[in-house]
C-alpha positions in Angstrom: 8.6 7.3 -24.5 7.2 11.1 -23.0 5.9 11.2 -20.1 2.5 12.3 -21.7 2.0 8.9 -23.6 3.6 6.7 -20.6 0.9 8.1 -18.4 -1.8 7.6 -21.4 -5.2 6.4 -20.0 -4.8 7.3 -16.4 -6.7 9.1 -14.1 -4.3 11.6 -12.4 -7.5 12.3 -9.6 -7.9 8.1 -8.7 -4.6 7.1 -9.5 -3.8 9.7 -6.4 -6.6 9.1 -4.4 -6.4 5.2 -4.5 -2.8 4.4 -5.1 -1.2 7.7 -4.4 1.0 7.9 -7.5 1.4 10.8 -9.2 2.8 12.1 -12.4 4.4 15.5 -11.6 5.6 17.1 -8.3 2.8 17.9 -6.0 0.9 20.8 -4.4 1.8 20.9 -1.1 5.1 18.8 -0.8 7.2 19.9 1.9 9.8 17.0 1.6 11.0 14.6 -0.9 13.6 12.4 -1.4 14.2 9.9 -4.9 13.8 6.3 -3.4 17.1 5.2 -4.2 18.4 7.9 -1.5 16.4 6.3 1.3 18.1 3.1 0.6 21.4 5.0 1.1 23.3 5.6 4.8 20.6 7.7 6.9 18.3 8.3 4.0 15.9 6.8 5.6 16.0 7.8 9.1 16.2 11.3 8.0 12.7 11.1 5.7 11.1 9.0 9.0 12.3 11.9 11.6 10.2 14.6 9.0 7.3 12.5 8.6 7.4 12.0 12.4 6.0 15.2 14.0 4.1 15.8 10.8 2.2 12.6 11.6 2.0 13.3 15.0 4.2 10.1 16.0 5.0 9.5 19.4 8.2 7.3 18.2 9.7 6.4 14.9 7.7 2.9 15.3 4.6 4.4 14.8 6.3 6.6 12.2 7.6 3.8 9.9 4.6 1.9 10.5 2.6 4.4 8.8 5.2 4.8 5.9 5.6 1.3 5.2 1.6 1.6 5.2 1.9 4.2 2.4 4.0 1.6 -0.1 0.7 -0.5 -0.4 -0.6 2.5 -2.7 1.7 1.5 -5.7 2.1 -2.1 -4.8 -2.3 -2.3 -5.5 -1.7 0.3 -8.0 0.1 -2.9 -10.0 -2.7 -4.6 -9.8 -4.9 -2.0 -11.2 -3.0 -1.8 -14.1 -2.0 -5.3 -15.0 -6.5 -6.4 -14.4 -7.6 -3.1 -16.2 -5.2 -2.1 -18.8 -2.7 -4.9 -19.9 0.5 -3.4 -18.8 2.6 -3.4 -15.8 4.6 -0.5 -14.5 8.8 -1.8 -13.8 8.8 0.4 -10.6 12.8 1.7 -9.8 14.1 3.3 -6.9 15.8 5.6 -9.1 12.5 6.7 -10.8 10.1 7.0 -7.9 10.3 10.3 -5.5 8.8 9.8 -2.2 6.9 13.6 -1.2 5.8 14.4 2.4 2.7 16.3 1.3 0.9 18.9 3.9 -2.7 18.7 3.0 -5.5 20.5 5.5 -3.7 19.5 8.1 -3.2 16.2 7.3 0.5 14.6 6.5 -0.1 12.0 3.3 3.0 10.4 1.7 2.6 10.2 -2.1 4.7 8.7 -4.9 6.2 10.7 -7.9 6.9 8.4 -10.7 9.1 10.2 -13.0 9.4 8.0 -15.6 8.9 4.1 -16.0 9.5 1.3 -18.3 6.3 -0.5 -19.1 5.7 -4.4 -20.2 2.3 -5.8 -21.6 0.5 -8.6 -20.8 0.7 -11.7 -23.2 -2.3 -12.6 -25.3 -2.4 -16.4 -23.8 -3.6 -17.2 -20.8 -0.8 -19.3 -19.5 1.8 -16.7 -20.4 -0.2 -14.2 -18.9 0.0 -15.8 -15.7 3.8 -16.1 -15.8 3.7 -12.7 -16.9 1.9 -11.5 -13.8 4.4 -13.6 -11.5 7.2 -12.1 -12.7 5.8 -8.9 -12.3 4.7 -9.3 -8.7 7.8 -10.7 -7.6 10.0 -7.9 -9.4 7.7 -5.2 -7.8 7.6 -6.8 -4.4 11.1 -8.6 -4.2 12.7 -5.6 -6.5 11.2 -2.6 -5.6 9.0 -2.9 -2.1 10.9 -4.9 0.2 14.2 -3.3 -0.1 12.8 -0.3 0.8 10.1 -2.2 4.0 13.8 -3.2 4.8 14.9 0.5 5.4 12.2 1.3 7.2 12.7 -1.2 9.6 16.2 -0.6 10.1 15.8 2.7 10.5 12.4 2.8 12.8 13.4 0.0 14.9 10.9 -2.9 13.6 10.4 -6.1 12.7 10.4 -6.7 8.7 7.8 -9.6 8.9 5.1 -6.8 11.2 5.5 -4.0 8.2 4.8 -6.7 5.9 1.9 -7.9 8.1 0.4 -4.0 7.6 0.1 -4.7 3.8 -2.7 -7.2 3.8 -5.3 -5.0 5.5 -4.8 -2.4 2.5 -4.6 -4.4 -0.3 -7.9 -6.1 0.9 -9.9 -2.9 1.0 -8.3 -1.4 -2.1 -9.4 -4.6 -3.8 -12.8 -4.4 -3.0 -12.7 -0.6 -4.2 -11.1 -0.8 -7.3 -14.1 -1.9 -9.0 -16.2 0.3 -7.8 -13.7 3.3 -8.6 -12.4 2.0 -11.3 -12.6 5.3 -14.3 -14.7 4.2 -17.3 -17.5 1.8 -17.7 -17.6 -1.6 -15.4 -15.4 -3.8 -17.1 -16.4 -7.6 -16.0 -13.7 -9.0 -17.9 -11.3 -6.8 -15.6 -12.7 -7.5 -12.4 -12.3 -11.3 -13.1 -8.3 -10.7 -13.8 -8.3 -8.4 -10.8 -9.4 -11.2 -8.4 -6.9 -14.3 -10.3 -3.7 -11.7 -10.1 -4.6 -11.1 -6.4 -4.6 -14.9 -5.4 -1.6 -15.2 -7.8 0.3 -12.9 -5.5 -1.0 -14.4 -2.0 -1.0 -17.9 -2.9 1.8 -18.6 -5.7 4.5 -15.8 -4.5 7.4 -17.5 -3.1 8.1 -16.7 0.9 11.6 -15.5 -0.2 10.2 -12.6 -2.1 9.5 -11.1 0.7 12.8 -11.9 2.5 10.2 -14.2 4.7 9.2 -17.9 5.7 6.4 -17.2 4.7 4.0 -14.7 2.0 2.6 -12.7 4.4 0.0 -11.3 1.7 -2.0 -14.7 2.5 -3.9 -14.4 5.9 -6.9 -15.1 7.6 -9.1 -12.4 6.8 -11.3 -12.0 11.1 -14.3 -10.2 10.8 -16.5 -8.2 13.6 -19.5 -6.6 13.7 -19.9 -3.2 12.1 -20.3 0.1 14.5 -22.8 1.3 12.3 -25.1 -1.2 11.3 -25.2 -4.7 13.5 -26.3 -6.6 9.9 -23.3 -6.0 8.5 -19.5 -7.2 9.4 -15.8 -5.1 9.3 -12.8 -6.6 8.4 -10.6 -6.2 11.5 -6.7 -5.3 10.6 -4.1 -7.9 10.1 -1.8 -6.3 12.3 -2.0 -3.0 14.6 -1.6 0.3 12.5 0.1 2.2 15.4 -2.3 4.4 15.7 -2.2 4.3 19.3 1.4 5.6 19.0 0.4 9.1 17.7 -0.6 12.2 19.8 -4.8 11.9 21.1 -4.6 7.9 19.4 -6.0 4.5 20.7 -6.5 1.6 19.7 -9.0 1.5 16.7 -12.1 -0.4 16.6 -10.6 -2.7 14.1 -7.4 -3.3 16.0 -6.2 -6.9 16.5 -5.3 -6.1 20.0 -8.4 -5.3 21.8 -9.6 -7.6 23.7 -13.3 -9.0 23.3 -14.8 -6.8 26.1 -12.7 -3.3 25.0 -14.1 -4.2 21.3 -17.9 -4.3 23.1 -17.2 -1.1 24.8 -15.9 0.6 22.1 -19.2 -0.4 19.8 -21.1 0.9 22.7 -19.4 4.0 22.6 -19.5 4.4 18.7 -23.4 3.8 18.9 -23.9 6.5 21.0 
């Protein structure tokens, strides 16, 4: 199949923005490695000591944190796809290109899929579901841990805390796809959005993830929002590292504030 009808139907601007996959090389790259190379000898230590400065890391940990970060783009992307347009897209380390892209300043990681093997959903509903499972777990067993696994070695983390950085993504993205979504509202879509999502937090098993347990399914904790006390922010699963890059703290949303630092923070935000 061309690349032309493979990519048929997609939005090159949101299927960046949102999921940061694109279709051709990108303006701005200044690195880039295939995926399968990362997964080879120092691959992977080599892409995380680029990124590094780029980022402004103070340490790889911060440095693979945010990487590993990145990889929920094309895991939601999934998502989109199977909800919205029937299909699922078999992502392959020897088809995806990671890029280090330089833009106003800011280092973003982005995802060149070069070419892809598609599947389509089923027509009936209980082969649809057995369907999306298979997908999920090939995408997340297949395709994202290996490489979560990497970046661990290689950065000097624990696998289950880069897994623990996916939730607070995939939430958020969630909540935006249907409001991004290209096209007309599509109800029906939104509905299949919301089943596949608990499909993959509550039906994936643990050893998918190389885990005891799916770290997709957590306790969402909420606090009060800086900029209006009516509403409520989701506060992150794990801490982002943030803290860990040059002029960072601890973010508003972090799960290790305490109570007090969280109220002076607000404070300070409000002002």
């Amino acid at each position: 199949m061309s690349a032309d009808l493979e990519w048929a139907g997609l939005d090159a601007d949101f299927m960046d923005q949102y999921f940061q996959l694109c279709f051709k090389e990108p303006e701005g790259s200044v690195y880039s490695a295939p995926a399968s190379q990362l997964l080879e000898g120092g691959g992977m230590k080599s892409f995380l000591e680029r990124y590094a400065p780029e980022m402004k890391a103070l340490d790889r940990q911060a440095a693979a944190a945010y990487l590993a970060k990145w990889l929920g783009g094309p895991a939601i992307a999934q998502q989109y796809l199977m909800a919205y347009q029937g299909r699922a897209m078999r992502l392959a380390h020897g088809n995806i290109r990671f890029h280090l892209v330089l833009d106003g300043g800011h280092a973003r990681i982005l995802f060149e899929a070069e070419e892809a093997e598609w599947t389509m959903a089923p027509e009936s509903k209980a082969e649809r579901a057995n369907w999306i499972r298979e997908e999920l777990a090939a995408l997340h067993g297949g395709f994202v841990r290996p490489l979560l696994e990497r970046i661990a070695e290689a950065g000097g983390m624990r696998l289950a805390y880069l897994w623990g950085l996916m939730p607070t993504r995939l939430n958020y993205l969630m909540e935006q796809i249907p409001k991004a979504a290209p096209g007309v509202p599509d109800i029906d879509a939104e509905i299949r959005l919301l089943e596949d999502y608990r499909l993959l937090k509550e039906e994936l098993e643990p050893a998918v993830f190389g885990l005891k347990r799916n770290p997709l399914q957590v306790k969402i904790r909420w606090v009060e929002h800086y900029k209006d006390s009516e509403e409520r922010m989701r506060m992150k699963n794990v801490c982002c590292m943030y803290y860990r890059t040059e002029g960072g703290s601890y973010c508003y949303t972090c799960p290790r504030m305490t109570a007090e630092e969280r109220e002076e923070r607000l404070r300070m935000l409000r002002q």
